[in-house]
C-alpha positions in Angstrom: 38.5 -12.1 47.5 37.7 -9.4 49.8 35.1 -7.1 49.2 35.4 -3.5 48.4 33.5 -0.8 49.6 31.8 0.0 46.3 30.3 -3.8 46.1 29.1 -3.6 49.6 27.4 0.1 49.3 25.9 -1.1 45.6 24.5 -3.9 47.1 23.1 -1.8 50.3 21.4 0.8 47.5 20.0 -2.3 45.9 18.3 -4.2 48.8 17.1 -0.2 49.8 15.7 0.4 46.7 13.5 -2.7 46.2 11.8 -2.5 49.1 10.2 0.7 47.7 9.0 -0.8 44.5 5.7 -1.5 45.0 4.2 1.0 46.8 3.6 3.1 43.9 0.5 0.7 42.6 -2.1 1.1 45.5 -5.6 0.7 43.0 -7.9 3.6 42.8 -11.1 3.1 45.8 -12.9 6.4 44.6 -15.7 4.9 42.1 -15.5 6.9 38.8 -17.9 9.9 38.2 -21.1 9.3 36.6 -21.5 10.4 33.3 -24.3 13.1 32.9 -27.2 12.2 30.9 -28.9 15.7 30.2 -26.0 17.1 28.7 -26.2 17.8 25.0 -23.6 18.9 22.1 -23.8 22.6 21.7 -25.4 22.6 18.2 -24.2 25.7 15.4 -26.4 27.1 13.8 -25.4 26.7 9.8 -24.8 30.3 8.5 -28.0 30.8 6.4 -26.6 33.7 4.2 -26.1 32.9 0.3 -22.7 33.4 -1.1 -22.3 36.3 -3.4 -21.1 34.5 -6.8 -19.6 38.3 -8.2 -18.1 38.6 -5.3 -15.5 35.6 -5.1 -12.3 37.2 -7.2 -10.8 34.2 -9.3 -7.7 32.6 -7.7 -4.3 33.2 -9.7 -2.8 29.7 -10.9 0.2 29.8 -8.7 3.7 28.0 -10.5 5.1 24.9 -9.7 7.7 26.5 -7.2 5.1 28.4 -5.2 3.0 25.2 -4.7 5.9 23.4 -3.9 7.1 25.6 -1.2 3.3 26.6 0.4 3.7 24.5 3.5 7.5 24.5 4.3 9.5 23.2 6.4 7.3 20.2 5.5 10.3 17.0 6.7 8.7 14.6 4.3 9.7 17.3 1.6 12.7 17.2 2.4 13.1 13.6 2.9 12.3 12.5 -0.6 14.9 15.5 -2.3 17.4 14.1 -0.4 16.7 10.5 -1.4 16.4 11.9 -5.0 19.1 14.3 -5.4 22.1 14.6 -3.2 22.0 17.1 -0.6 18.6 17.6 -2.0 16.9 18.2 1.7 19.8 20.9 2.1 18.4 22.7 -0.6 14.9 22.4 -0.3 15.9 23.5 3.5 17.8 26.7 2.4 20.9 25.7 4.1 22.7 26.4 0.8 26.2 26.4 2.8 26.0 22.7 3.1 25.8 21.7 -0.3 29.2 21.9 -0.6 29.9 20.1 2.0 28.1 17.0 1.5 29.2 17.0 -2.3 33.0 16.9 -1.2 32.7 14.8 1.3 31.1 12.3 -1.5 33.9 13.6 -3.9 36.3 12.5 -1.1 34.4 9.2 -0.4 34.6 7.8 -4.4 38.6 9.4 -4.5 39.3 7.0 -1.0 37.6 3.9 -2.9 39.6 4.9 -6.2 42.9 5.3 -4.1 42.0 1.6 -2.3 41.7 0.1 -5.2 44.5 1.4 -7.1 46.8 0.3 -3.9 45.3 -3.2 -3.8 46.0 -4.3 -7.5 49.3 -2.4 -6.9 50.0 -4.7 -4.1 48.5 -8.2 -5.1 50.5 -8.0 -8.5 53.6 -7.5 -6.5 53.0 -10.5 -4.7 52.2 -12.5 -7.4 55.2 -11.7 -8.8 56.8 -12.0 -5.4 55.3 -16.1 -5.6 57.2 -16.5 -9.0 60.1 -15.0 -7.9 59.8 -12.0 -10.2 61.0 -8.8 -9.8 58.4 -6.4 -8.1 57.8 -2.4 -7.0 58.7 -3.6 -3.3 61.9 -6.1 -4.8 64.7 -5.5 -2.1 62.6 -4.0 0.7 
């Protein structure tokens, strides 16, 4: 078998490319930099003042939808809607257009397995009957 071109140039790129391998791990020879001794963490100073107590306005309950949505997008969210409801991460999303989507394409999915079904007990009675010599749906076909 004669070579072709394209086995010869692969094997030319190859032998090319490992002689360049190694060059890229030469070790470090600077020593690293000492670490300074005298330098301290900045220290705060705590705020001293005392809070007003008449001045702190009481916080509104907020409702179960508000608390729900105070950090969206928040993935896990919408992770455990869609686990629990389908297209449930669509909705807590706001990509109402969806919804529809995914719930036909389910409505589709359980009609295929009903229509599978149907057709397979449709065909193994005829050829049971076919076995026994019986007359069939598919008799004279």
């Amino acid at each position: 078998m004669k070579p072709n071109i394209f086995t010869i140039s692969a094997c030319f790129f190859l032998l090319l490319a490992s002689g360049n391998m190694a060059t890229a791990q030469v070790t470090d020879t600077l020593p690293p930099a000492p670490t300074d001794s005298i330098a301290a963490p900045v220290l705060i100073p705590v705020d001293t003042l005392q809070q007003d107590s008449t001045a702190i306005a009481k916080k509104k309950k907020q409702g179960f939808i508000k608390r729900y949505f105070a950090d969206y997008p928040n993935p896990n969210k919408a992770l455990y809607m869609a686990l629990a409801i389908p297209a449930g991460g669509q909705i807590y999303n706001k990509r109402w257009w969806k919804v529809p989507i995914a719930y036909g394409a389910y409505y589709m999915f359980i009609v295929a397995i009903d229509r599978n079904t149907s057709r397979y007990r449709l065909y193994r009675d005829a050829y049971i009957a076919e076995l026994k010599g019986e007359l069939h749906p598919f008799s004279g076909t």
